[in-house]
C-alpha positions as CSV (number, residue, x, y, z in Angstrom):
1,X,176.3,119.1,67.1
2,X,176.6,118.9,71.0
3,X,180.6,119.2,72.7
4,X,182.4,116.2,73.7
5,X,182.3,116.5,77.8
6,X,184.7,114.5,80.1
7,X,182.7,112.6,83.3
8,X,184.3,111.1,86.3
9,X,182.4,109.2,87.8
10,X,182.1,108.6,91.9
11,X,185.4,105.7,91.3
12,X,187.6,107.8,89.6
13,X,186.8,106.6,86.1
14,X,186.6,108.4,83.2
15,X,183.3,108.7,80.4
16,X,182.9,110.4,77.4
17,X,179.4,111.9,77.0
18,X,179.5,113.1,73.2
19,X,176.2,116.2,73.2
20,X,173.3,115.3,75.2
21,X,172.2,112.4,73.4
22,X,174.9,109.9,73.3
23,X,176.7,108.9,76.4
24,X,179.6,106.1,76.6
25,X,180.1,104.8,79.7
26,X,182.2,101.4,81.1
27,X,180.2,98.5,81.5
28,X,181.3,98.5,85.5
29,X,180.7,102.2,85.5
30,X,177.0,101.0,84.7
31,X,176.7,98.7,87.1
32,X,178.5,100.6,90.1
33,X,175.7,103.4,88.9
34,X,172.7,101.1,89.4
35,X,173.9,99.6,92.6
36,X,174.1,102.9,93.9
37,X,170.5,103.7,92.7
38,X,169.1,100.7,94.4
39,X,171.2,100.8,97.5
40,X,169.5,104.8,97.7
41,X,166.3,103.4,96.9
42,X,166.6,100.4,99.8
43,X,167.6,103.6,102.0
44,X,164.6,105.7,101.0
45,X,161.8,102.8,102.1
46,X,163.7,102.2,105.1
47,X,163.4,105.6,106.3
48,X,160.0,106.0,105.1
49,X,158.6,103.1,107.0
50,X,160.4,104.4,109.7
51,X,159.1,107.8,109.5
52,X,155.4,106.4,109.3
53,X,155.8,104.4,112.1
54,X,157.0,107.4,114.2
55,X,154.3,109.7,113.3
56,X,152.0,106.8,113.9
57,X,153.1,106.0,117.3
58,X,153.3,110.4,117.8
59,X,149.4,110.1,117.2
60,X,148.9,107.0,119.4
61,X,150.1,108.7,122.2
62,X,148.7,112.1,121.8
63,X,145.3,110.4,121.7
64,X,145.9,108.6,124.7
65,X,143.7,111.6,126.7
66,X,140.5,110.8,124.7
67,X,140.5,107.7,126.3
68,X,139.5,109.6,129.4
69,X,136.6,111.3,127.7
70,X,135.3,108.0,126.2
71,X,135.4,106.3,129.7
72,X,133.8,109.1,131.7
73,X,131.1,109.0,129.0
74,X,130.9,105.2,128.9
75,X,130.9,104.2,132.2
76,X,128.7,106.8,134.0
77,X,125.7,105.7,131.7
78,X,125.8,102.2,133.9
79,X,127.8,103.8,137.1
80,X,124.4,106.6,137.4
81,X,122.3,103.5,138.3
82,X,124.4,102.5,141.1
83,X,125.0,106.0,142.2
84,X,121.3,106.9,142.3
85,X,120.7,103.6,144.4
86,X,124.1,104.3,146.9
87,X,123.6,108.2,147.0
88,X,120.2,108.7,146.5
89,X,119.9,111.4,143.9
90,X,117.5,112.9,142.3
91,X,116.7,112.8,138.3
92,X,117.3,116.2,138.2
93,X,120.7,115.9,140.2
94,X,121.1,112.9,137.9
95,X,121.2,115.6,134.4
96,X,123.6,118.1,136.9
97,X,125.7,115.2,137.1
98,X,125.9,113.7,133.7
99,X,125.6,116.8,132.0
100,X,127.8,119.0,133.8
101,X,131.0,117.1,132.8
102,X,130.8,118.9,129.1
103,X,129.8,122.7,130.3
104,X,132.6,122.6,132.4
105,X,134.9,120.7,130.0
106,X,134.3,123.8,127.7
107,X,136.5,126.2,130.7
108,X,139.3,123.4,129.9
109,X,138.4,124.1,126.3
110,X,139.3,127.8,126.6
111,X,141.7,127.9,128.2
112,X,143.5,125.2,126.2
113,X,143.7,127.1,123.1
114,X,146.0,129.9,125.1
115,X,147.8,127.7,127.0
116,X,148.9,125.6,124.3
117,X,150.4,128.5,122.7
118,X,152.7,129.3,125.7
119,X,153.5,126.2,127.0
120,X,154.0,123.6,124.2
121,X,150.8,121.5,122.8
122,X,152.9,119.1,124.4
123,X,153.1,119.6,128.0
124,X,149.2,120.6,127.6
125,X,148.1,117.2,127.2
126,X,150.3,116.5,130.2
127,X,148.5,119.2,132.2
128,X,144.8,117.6,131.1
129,X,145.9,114.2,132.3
130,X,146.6,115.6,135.8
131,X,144.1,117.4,136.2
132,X,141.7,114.3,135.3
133,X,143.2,112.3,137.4
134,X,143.1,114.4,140.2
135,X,139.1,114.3,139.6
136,X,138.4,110.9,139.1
137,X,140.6,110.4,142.3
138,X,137.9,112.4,144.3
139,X,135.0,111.3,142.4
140,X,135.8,107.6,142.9
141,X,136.3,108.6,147.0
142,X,133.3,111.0,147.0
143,X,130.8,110.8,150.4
144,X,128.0,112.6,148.5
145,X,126.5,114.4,145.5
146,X,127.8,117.3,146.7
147,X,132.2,115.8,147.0
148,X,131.2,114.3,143.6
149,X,130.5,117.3,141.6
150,X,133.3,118.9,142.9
151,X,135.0,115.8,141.2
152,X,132.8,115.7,137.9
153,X,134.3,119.6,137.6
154,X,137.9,118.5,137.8
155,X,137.5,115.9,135.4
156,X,135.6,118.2,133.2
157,X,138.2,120.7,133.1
158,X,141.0,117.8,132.0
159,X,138.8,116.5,129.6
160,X,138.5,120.3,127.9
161,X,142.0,120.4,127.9
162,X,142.9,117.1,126.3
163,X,140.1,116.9,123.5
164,X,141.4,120.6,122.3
165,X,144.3,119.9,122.0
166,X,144.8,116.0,120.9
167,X,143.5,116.7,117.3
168,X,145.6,120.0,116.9
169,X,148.8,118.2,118.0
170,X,148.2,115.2,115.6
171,X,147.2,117.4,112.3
172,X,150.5,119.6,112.8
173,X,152.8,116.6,113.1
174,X,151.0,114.6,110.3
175,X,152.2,114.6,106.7
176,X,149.6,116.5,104.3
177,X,149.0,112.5,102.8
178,X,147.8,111.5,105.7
179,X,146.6,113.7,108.5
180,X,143.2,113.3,107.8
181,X,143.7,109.3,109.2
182,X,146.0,110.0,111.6
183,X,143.9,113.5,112.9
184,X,140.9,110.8,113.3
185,X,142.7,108.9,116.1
186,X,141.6,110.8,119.2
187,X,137.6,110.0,118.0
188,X,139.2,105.9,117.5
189,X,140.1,106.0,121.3
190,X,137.3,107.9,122.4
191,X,135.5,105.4,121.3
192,X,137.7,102.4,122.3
193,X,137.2,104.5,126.3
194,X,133.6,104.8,125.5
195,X,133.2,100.4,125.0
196,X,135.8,100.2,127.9
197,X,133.7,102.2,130.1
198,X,130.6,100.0,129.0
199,X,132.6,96.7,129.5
200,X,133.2,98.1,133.0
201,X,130.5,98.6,133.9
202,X,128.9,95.1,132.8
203,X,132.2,93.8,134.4
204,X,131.7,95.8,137.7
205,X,127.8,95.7,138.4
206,X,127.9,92.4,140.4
207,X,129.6,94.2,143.1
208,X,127.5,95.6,145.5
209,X,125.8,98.9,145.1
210,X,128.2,101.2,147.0
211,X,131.6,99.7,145.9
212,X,130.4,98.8,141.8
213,X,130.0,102.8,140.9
214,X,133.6,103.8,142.8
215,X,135.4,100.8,141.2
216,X,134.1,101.6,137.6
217,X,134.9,105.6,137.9
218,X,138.3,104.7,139.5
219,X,139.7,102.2,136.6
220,X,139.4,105.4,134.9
221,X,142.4,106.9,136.2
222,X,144.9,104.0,134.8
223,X,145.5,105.4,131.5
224,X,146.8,109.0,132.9
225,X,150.3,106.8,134.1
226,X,150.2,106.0,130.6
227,X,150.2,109.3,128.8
228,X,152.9,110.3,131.3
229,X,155.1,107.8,130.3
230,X,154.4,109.2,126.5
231,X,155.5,112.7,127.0
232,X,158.8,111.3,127.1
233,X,158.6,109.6,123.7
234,X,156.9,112.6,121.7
235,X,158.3,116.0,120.1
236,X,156.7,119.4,120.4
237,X,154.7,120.1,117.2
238,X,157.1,121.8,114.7
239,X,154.6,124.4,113.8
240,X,154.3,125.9,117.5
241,X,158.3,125.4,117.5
242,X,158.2,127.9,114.4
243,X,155.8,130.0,116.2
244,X,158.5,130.5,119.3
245,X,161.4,131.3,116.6
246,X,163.0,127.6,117.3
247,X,163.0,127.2,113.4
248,X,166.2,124.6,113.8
249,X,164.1,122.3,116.4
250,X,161.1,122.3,114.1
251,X,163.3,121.5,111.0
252,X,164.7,118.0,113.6
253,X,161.1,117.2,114.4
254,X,159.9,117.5,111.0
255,X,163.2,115.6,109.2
256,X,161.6,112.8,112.1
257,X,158.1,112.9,110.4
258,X,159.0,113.4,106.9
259,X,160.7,111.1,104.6
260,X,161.3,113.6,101.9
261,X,164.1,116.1,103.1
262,X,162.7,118.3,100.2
263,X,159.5,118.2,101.1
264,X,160.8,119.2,104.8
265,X,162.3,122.2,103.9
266,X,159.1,123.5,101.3
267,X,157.3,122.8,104.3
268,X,158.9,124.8,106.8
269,X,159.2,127.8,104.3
270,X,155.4,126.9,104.1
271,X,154.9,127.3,107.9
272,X,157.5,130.4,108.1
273,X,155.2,132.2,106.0
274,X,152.0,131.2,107.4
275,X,153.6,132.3,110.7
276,X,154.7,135.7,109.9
277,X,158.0,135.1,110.3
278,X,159.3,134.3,106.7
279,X,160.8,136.9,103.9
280,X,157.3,137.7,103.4
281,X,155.7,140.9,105.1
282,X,154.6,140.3,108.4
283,X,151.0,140.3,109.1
284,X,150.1,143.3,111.6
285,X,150.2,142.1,115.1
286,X,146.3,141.8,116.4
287,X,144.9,140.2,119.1
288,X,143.8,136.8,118.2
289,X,140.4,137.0,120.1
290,X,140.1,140.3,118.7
291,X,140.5,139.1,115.1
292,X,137.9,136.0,115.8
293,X,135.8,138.8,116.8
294,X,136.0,141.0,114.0
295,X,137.2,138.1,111.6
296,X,137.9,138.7,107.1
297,X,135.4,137.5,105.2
298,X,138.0,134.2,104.7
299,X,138.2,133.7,108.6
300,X,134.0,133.8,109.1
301,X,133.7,130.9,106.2
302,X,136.8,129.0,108.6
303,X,134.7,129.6,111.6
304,X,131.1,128.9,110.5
305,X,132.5,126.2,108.6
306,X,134.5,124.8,112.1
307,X,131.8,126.0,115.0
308,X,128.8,125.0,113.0
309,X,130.4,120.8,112.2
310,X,131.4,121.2,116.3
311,X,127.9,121.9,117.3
312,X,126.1,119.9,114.5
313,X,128.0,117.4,115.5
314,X,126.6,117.1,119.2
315,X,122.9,118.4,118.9
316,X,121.8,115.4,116.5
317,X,122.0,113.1,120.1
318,X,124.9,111.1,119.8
319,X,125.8,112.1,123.5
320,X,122.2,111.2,124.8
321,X,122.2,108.0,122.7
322,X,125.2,107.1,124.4
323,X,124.6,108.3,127.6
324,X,121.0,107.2,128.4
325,X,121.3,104.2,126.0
326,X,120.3,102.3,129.0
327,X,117.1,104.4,129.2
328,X,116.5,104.0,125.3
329,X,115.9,99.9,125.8
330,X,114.6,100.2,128.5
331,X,111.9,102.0,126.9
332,X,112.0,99.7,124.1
333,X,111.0,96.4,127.2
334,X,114.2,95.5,128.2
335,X,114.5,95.1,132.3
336,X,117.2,93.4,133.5
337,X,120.3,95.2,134.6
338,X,122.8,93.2,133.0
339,X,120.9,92.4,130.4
340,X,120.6,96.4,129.5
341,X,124.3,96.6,130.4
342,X,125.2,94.0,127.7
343,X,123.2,95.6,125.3
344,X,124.7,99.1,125.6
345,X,128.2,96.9,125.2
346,X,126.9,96.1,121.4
347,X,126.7,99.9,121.4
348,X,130.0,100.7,122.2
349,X,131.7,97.8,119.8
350,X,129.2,99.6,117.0
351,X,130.7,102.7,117.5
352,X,134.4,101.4,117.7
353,X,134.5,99.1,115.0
354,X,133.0,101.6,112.5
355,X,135.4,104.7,113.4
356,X,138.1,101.9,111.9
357,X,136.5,102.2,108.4
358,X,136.7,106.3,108.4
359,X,140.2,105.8,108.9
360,X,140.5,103.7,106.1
361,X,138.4,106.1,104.0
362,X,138.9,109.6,105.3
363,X,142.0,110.3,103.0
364,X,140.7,108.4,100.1
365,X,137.5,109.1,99.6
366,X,137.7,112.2,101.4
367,X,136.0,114.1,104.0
368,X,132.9,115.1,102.1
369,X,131.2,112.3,101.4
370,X,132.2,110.7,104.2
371,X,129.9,113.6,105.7
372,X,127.1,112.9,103.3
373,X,126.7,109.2,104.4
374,X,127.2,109.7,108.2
375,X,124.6,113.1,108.4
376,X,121.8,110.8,105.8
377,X,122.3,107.6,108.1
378,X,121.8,109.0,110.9
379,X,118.8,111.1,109.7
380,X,117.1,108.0,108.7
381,X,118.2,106.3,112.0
382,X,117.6,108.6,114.3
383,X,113.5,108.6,112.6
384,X,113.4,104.7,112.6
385,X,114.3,105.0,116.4
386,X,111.4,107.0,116.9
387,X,109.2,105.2,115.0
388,X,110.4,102.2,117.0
389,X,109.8,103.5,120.4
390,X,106.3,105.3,119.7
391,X,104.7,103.0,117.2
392,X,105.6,99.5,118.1
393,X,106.5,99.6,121.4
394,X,107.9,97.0,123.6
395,X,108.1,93.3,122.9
396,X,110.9,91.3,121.3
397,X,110.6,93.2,117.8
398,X,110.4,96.9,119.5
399,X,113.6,95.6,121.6
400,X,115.6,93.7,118.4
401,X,114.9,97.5,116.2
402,X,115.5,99.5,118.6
403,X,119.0,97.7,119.3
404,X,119.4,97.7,115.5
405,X,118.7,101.5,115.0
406,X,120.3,102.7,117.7
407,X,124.1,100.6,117.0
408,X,123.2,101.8,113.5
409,X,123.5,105.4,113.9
410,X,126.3,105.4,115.9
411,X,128.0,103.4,113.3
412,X,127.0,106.3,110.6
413,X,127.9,108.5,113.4
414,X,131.5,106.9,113.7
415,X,131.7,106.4,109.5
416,X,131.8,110.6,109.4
417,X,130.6,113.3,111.4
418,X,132.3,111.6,114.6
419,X,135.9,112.0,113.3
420,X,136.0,114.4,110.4
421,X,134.5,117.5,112.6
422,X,137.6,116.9,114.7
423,X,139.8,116.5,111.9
424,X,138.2,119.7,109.8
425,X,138.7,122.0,112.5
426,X,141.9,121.3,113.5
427,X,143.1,121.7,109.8
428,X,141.3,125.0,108.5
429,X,142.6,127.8,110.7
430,X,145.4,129.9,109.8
431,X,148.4,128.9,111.9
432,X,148.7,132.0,114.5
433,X,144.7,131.3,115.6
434,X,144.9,127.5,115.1
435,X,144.7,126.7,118.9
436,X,142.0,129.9,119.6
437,X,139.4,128.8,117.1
438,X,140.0,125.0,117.2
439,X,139.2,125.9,121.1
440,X,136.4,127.9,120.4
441,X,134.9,125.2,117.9
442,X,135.4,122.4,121.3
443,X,133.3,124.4,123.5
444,X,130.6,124.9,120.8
445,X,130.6,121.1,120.7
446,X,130.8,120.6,124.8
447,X,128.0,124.0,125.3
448,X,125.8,121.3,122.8
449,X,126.8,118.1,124.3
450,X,126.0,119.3,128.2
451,X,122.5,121.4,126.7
452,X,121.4,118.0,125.1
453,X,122.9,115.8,128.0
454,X,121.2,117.9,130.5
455,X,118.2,118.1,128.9
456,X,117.4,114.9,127.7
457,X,115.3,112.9,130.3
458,X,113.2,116.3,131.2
459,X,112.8,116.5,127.1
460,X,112.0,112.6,127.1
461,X,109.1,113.3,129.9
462,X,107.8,116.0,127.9
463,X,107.5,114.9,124.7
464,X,108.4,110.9,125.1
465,X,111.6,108.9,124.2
466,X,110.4,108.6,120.8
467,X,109.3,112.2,120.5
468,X,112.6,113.4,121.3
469,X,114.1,111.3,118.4
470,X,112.1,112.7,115.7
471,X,113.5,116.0,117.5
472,X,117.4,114.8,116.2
473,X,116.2,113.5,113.4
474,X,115.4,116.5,112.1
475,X,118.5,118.3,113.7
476,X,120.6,115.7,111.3
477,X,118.5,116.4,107.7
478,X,119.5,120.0,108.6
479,X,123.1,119.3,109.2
480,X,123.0,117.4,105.7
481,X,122.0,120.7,104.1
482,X,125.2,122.6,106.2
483,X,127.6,119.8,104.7
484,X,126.5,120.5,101.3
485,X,126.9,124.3,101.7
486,X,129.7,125.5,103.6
487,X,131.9,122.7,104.1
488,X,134.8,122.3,101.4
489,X,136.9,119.3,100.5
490,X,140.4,119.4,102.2
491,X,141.7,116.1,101.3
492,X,145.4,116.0,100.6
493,X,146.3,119.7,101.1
494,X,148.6,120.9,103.4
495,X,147.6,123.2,106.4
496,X,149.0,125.9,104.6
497,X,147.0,125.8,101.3
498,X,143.7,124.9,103.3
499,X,144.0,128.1,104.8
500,X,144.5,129.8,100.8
501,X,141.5,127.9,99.4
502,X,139.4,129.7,102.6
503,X,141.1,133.0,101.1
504,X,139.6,132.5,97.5
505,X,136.0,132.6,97.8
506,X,134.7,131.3,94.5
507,X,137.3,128.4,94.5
508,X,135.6,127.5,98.4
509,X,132.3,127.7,97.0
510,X,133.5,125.9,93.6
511,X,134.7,122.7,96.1
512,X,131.6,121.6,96.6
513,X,131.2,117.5,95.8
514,X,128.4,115.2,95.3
515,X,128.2,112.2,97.2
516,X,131.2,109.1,96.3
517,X,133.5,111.7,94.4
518,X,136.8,112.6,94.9
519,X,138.0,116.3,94.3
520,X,141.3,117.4,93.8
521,X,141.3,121.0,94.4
522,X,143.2,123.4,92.7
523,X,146.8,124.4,94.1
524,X,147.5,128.3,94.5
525,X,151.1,129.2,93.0
């Protein structure tokens, strides 16, 4: 038989509770007691709401510098035809200058990783929207090739900076549940710059020939003012906080992006340890490139697993397809400037209006098969497009498939590969090499964005437009076999237990899924 206990409750009243099974209560006691549960509850919504819509308007803003990227990329495939006519360039000077922009944007790359670790991830984003603007300040005024390479460089160099270190900002903010969405937002508003730049440039090309080109690059510097404004609205991320000994700040930030005051303190112990600077021993103090070099076997899988999805996810041809999409119909019989101007538009709303759906999906379904469908679609789209351009040829049906294909497989693009290569590397690395191997994974994807950019019209002349696509197509049915084998499912894990399931090498190799399902890996105690 259990003892008789006295309870006061929170108004001074008194209870008997008679063992553990029986309680007596008053009848207002009751009452008080649920009132105060559902008041707590109404207080627990209201800060949750308003903890999602801080961390969503944290990721907004971070991915404001992608925009920049998406424009640059957008509008110089329409701009290059009013520059070659204003400047006179040559097709080879043409590659320099469309290509260049992502060789050099791998310099801002590399050095992003190591200055986001001394200054803030924060003030590094400001630092790539300055630089950016500086260069599309100069390109827009450039005299000559020469003034607008110089330009092109700059801009490169901002771009690096910003596209390193959007995704790694966004994923250390993010709650577990759902960084995987929010970590897709910098590929959302690359795209939304890539369909602004097209719009541009249909907008723009009536103007004449030495004006249109300056006016289209120069609308490019507008949304700089804007991610200066949002420096003042954002926090630091709490996990480079941590890494600067700032524990108490990161604990603020992370009370503002969690609703769960619990769950904020098991994950700071969580990033403490993963830091080095918990109760746990400290991991020996190594050089961080020197450790990439020499990695454990756990760190190779991480950086096979992050550098090969980067560079996969550029040397399929989604740069080219964007880039010389004018090229592409042409080919396929259409001549009329606007007319391929309008069509490259449809290209741009394809790629933007799918990259919605992977946000819907990517922490549902999961990054896997997300992979499978985007690396099998564009396989198959990337063929048809050659098929298109060498069989049938131009005429209203080569013209109407080769539309089709080519908005096809930058939707599939845009369903997967597109957003979940960004949002896989910046949540496999260990904390202390985070911002080193997520910028080594960019400039794999810029080295192979530039090489295919660069490339692609003396490749085309070679080997013909359709040629070149059978080329990516079989790139992509390769990529499908590197999903299935060395990519693992991270869906709802925090950054902390991604980097254990890298450590266990039969449970990595044991997360592999089949197409549609939905793992739930195992948690390490």
């Amino acid at each position: 038989m259990g003892l008789v206990g006295v309870q006061e409750n929170g108004n001074g009243e008194v209870g008997l509770s008679i063992g553990t099974k029986n309680k007596y209560r008053r009848m207002d006691s009751e009452v008080t007691e649920d009132f105060d549960d559902g008041s707590h509850h109404h207080h627990q919504e209201k800060r949750s709401s308003s903890t999602r819509k801080y961390v969503l308007a944290c990721a907004i803003f971070a991915s404001l510098n992608s925009v920049l990227l998406g424009y640059d990329v957008g509008v110089m495939s329409g701009a290059i035809i009013f520059i070659q006519e204003d400047l006179k360039i040559t097709e080879v000077q043409e590659e320099v200058l469309i290509g260049c922009l992502s060789i050099l944007s791998l310099f801002g790359s590399l050095a992003g990783g190591r200055t986001s670790d001394i200054i803030g991830r924060k003030w590094t984003m400001a630092l790539a929207a300055i630089i950016f603007q500086t260069g599309a300040a100069t390109m827009t005024l450039a005299p000559s090739f020469e003034v607008l390479i110089i330009g092109r460089f700059l801009a490169g160099i901002g771009i690096g900076f910003g596209v390193m270190i959007a995704p790694i900002y966004i994923a250390e903010i993010s709650p577990s549940v759902t960084r995987g969405s929010l970590t897709s937002f910098p590929e959302i508003f690359i795209n939304l710059g890539i369909l602004l730049g097209y719009v541009s440039n249909f907008a723009f090309s009536g103007l004449p020939e030495h004006i249109s080109w300056r006016v289209m690059l120069g609308v490019g510097i507008l949304p700089s003012f804007f991610i200066g404004a949002a420096l003042f609205i954002i926090p630091e991320s709490p996990r480079w906080l941590v890494m600067k000994n700032r524990v108490e700040e990161a604990r603020t930030v992370l009370l503002k992006t969690i609703d769960n005051e619990a769950e904020v303190e098991e994950r700071l112990a969580e990033i403490l340890l993963a830091a080095g600077t918990g109760s746990a021993e400290k991991y020996e103090e190594k050089a961080v490139w020197r450790e990439m070099l020499s990695p454990s076997p756990s760190l190779r899988r991480m950086l096979i697993t992050g550098f090969g999805i980067q560079c996969f996810q550029q040397i399929t041809g989604i740069d080219a397809t964007v880039y010389y999409s004018p090229e592409i119909f042409q080919g396929a019989g259409i001549q009329d400037k606007s007319k391929l101007l309008a069509a490259t538009v449809a290209v741009g709303v394809s790629k933007t209006a799918f990259i919605l759906v992977a946000i819907f999906l990517i922490d549902r379904l999961g990054r896997k098969p997300l992979l499978y469908v985007s690396t099998i679609g564009m396989t198959i789209c990337l063929f048809s497009i050659g098929v298109t351009l060498t069989f049938i040829g131009q005429g209203q049906v080569g013209i109407a498939m080769a539309i089709l294909f080519v908005c096809s497989n930058v939707a599939f693009f845009s369903v997967g590969i597109g957003p979940v290569c960004w949002v896989l590397t910046s949540e496999i690395f260990p904390l202390r090499l985070r911002a080193q191997a997520a910028a080594l994974g960019a400039v794999g994807n810029r080295v192979c964005s530039g090489l295919v950019a660069m490339s692609f019209l003396s490749v085309t002349r070679a080997i013909s437009v359709g040629g070149t696509f059978f080329v990516f197509s079989g790139i992509s049915a390769i990529s499908v076999l590197f999903v299935y084998a060395l990519v693992p499912e991270t869906k709802g894990k925090s950054l902390e237990q991604i980097e254990l399931l890298f450590k266990d090498e039969h449970e990595w190799q044991g997360s592999e899924v089949e197409l549609g399902d939905v793992v739930h890996l195992v948690q390490k105690q």
